[in-house]
VOGU-3710 file (C-alpha; in Angstrom, 3 decimals, decimal comma):
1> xxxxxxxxxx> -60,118/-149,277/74,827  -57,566/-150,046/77,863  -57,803/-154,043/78,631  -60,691/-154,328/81,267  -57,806/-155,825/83,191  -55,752/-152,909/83,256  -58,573/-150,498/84,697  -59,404/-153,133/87,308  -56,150/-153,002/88,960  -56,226/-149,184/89,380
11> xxxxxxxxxx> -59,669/-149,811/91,598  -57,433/-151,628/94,973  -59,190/-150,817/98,196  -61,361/-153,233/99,210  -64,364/-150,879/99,632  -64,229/-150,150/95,826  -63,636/-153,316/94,950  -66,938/-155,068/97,083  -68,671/-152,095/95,767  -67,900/-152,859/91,871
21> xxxxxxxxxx> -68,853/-156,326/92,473  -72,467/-155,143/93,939  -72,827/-152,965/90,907  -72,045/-155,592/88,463  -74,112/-158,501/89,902  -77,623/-156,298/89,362  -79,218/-155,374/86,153  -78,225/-151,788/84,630  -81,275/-150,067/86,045  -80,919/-152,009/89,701
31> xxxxxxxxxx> -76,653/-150,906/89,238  -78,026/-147,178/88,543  -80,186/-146,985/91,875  -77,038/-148,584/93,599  -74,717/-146,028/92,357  -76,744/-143,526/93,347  -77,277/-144,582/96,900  -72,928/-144,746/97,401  -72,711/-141,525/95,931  -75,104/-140,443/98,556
41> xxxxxxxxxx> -73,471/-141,944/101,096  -70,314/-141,010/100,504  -71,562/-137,305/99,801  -73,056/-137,358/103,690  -70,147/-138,437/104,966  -67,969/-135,273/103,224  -65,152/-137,275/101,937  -64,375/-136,018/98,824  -61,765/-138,787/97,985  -64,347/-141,236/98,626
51> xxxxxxxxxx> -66,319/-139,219/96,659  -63,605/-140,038/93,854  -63,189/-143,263/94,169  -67,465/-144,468/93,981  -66,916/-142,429/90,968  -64,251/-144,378/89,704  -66,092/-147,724/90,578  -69,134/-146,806/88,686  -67,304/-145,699/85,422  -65,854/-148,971/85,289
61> xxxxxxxxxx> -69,243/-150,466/86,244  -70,589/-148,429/83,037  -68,134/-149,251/80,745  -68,561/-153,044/81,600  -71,533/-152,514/80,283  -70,896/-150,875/77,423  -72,009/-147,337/78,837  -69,684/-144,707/77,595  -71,032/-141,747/78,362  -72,213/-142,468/81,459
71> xxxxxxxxxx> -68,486/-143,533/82,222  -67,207/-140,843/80,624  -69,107/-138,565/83,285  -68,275/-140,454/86,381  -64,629/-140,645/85,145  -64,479/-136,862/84,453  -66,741/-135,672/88,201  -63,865/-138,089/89,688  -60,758/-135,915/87,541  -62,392/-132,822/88,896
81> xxxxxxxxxx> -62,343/-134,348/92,542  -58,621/-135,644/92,219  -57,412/-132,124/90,728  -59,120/-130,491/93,395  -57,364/-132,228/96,152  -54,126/-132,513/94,153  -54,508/-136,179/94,354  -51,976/-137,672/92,234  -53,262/-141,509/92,451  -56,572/-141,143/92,376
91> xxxxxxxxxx> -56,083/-138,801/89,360  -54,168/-141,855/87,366  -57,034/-144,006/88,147  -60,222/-141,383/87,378  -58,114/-140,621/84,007  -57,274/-144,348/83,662  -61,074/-144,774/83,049  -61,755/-141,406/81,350  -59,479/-142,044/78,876  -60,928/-145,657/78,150
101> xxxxxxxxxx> -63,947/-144,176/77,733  -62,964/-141,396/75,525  -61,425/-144,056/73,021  -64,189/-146,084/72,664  -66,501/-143,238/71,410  -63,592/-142,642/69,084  -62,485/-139,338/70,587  -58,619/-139,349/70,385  -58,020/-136,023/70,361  -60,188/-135,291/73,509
111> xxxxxxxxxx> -58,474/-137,746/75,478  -55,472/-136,609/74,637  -56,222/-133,270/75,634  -57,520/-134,802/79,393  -54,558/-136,166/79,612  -52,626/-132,735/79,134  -55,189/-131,016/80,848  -53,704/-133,303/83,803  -50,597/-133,438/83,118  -48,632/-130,708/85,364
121> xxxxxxxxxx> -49,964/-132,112/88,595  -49,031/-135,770/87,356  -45,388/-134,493/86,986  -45,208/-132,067/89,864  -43,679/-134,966/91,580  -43,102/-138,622/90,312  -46,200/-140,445/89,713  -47,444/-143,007/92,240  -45,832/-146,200/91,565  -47,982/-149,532/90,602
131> xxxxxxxxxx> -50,523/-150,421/88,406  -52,266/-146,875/88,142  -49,340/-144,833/87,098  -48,967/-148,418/84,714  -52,629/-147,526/83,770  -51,503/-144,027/82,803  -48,380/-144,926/81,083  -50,979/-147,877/78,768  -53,459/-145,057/78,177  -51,006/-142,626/76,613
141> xxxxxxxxxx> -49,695/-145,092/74,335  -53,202/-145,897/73,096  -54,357/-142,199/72,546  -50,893/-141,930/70,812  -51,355/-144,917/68,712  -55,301/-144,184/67,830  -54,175/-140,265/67,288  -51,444/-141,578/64,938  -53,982/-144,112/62,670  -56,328/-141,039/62,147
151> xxxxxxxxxx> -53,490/-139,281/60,088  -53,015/-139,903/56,422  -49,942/-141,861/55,983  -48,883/-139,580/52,893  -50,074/-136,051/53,414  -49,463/-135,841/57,296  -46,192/-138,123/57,590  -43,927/-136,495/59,969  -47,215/-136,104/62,443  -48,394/-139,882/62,211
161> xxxxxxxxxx> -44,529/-141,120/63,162  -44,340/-138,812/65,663  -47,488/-140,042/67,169  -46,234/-143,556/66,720  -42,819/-142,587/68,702  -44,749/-141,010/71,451  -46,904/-144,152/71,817  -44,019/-146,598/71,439  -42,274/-144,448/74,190  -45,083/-144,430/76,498
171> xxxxxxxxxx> -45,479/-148,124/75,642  -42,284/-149,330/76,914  -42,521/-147,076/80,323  -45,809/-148,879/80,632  -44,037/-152,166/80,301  -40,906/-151,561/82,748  -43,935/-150,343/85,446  -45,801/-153,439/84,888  -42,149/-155,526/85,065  -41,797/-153,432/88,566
181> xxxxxxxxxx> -45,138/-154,106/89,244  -44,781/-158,354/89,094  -48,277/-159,031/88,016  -48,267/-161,235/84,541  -51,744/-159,823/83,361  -50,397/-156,243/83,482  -47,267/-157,547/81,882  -49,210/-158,368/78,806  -51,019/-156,236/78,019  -47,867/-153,495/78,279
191> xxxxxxxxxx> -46,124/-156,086/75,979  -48,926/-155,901/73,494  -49,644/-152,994/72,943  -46,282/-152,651/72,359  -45,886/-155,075/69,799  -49,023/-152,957/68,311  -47,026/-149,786/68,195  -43,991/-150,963/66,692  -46,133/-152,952/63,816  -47,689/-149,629/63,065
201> xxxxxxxxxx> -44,661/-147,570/62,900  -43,047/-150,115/60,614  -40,616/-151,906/63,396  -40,716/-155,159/61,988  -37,491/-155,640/64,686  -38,748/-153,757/67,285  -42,345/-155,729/67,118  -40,672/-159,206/66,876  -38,434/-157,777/70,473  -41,590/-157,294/72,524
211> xxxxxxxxxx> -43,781/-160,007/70,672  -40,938/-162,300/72,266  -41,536/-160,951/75,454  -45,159/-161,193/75,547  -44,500/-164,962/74,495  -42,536/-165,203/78,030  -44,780/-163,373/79,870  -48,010/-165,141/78,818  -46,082/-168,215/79,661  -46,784/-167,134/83,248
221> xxxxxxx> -50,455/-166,474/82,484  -52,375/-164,899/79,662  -54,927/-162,648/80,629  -57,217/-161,392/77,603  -59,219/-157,959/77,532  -62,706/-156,916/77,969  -63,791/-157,319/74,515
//
């Protein structure tokens, strides 16, 4: 699953953020009724992209919590909303969470195909600078890297590298956004996953490159995931 880190910094208005942190301080039944009363709200006031974004904020609410299906669902109402509107960033962040949630109920292959199902409107134009077109760039490499270790090393060869040079690609676009980007905790975790990549695909080189950049960049603050 994408570092809880990484998901938080594609939430950045401070509306979603104060309304994350009301969700989280209740119990799961109290967050529920909350959730329910901002999609409501924001429903009454016929904003779809707020619409989007409480949908957003309650994924990641549910997935703090270990609620993957129920993130899953807010994640994929809040894809359907930023298609809709052709909203390119709030797109990278509803699929930044979809995606998270699709990997931890081990479902590679469907996340893979939400992210193609997205993927002409993400390259119409260039994708929205920061940390969610980072968040995009981390989530590919992981679908990449978890399609590639459900391949059998011997029978299905040519498809498991090619996974892993997809998600070592992705992984090193994710790390030159999160270099653009400045902020050490989405440095990283583009640095290790990485690192992960390059292990997996047999880079002893490669690995020891970026495991010598995550060494610098945690020297400016480690951050550590959700789990």
């Amino acid at each position: 699953m994408l570092p809880n880190v990484v998901l938080l910094h594609s939430i950045d208005d401070a509306a979603s953020l104060q309304l994350l942190s009301t969700l989280e301080a209740g119990t799961s039944a109290r967050a529920q009724q909350l959730a329910g009363e901002a999609l409501a709200s924001a429903e009454k006031q016929s904003d779809p992209a707020l619409q989007a974004r409480t949908h957003i904020v309650i994924a990641h609410a549910a997935l703090d919590r270990g609620e993957w299906v129920d993130g899953l669902m807010h994640s994929q109402m809040a894809v359907g909303i930023a298609m809709n509107l052709e909203d390119r960033e709030l797109l990278q962040g509803a699929l930044a969470h979809g995606v998270a949630a699709r990997l931890r109920l081990d479902e590679a292959d469907l996340a893979l195909d939400l992210l193609e199902e997205c993927d002409d409107l993400l390259q119409r134009n260039e994708r929205v600078e920061g940390a969610p077109s980072f968040a995009i760039d981390l989530a590919e490499s992981q679908v990449w890297l978890a399609q590639s270790r459900g391949l059998d090393a011997a029978t299905e060869a040519d498809a498991r590298q090619s996974a892993l040079a997809r998600a070592l690609r992705t992984a090193g676009r994710a790390v030159e956004a999160a270099g653009l980007d400045g902020r050490a905790a989405l440095k990283v975790s583009a640095f290790a996953t990485a690192v992960e990549a390059a292990l997996e695909a047999g880079e002893a080189r490669h690995a020891r490159t970026w495991q010598l950049r995550l060494s610098a960049a945690s020297e400016h603050g480690v951050v550590g995931d959700d789990d």
